[in-house]
C-alpha positions as CSV (number, residue, x, y, z in Angstrom):
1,X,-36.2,-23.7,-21.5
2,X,-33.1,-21.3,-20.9
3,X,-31.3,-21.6,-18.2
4,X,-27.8,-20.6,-16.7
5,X,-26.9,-17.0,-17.9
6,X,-29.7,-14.9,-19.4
7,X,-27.8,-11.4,-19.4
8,X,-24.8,-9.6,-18.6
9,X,-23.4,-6.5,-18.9
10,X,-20.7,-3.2,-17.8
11,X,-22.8,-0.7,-16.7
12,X,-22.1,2.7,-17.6
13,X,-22.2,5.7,-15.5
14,X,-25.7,7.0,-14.9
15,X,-27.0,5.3,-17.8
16,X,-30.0,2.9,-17.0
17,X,-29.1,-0.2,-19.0
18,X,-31.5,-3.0,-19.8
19,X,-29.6,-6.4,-18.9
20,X,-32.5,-9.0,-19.7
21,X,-36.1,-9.6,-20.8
22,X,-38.4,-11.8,-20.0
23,X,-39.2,-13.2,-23.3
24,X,-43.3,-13.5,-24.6
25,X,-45.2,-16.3,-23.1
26,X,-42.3,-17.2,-20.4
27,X,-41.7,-16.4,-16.5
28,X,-38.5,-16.2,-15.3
29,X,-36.9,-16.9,-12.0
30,X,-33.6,-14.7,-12.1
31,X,-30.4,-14.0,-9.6
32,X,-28.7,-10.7,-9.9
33,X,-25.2,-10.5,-9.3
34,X,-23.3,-7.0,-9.4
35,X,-19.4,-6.7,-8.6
36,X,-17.6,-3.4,-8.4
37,X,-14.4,-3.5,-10.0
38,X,-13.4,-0.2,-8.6
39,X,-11.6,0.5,-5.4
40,X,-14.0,3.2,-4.2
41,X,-17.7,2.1,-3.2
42,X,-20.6,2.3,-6.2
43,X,-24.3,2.6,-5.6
44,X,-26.6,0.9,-7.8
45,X,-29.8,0.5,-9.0
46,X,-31.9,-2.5,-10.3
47,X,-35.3,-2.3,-11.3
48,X,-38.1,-5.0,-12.8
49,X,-39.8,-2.9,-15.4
50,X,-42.1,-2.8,-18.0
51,X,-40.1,-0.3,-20.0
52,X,-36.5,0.9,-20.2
53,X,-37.1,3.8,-18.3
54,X,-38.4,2.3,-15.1
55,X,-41.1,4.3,-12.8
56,X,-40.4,4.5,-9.2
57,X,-42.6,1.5,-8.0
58,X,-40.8,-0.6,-10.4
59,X,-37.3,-0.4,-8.4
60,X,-36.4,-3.5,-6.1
61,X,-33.2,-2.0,-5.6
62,X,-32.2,2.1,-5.3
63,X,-29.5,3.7,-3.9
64,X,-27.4,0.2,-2.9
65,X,-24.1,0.7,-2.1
66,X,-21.0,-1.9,-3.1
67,X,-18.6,-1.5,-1.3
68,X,-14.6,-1.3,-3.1
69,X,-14.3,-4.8,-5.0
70,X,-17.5,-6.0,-3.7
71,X,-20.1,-7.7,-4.2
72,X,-24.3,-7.1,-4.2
73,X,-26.4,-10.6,-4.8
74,X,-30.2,-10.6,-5.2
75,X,-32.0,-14.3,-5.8
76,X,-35.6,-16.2,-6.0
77,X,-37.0,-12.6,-8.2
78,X,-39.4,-14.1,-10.3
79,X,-40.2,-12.0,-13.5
80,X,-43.1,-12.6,-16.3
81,X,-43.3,-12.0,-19.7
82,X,-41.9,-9.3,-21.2
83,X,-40.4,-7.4,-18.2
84,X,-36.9,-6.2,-18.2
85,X,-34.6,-6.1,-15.6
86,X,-33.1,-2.7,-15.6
87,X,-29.7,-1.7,-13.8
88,X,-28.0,1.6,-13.5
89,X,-24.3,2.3,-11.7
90,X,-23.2,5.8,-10.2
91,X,-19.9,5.6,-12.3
92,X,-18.4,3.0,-14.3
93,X,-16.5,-0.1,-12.8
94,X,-19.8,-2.6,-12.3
95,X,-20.5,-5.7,-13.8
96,X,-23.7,-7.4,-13.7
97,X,-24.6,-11.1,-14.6
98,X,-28.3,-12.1,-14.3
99,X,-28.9,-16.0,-14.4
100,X,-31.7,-18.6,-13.4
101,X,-33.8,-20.1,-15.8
102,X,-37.2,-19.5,-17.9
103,X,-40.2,-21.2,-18.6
């Protein structure tokens, strides 16, 4: 069973990038943690999709806004097997870490 950090990553500008997925025959109970390194506020995006491309029931978050060198913190998602959690950044300057555990 995994636990601690499951994904990370530097989100590119208006690029949807997949962070983490669930891996076959697992659930996963993941935190989301995006900080915006900028000193200007970024709205992001995070979805729990089945795909790369997520549809728009897919989205748990859309159109949050960090403020400058702040902080956005989602816990307790629980994700199964084989879904991705998908996260996408207005411009660059966001870091994302997704942690919990899987099993």
């Amino acid at each position: 069973m995994a636990s601690g950090k499951l994904g990370n990553a530097s989100l590119e500008a208006i690029t949807n990038t997949t962070v983490y997925t669930v891996p076959a025959g697992k659930v996963a109970t993941i935190n989301a943690g995006f900080v915006n390194r900028t000193s200007s506020p970024i709205t992001v995006r995070m979805a729990i999709a089945v795909l790369a491309t997520p549809t728009d029931a897919e989205y748990v978050e859309y159109g949050a806004s960090i403020p400058a060198n702040g902080v956005l913190e989602r816990s307790g998602i629980v994700c199964g097997q084989n879904e991705k959690i998908v996260c996408y950044a207005s411009v660059t300057g966001v870091s994302v870490r997704i942690f919990g555990f899987e099993e």
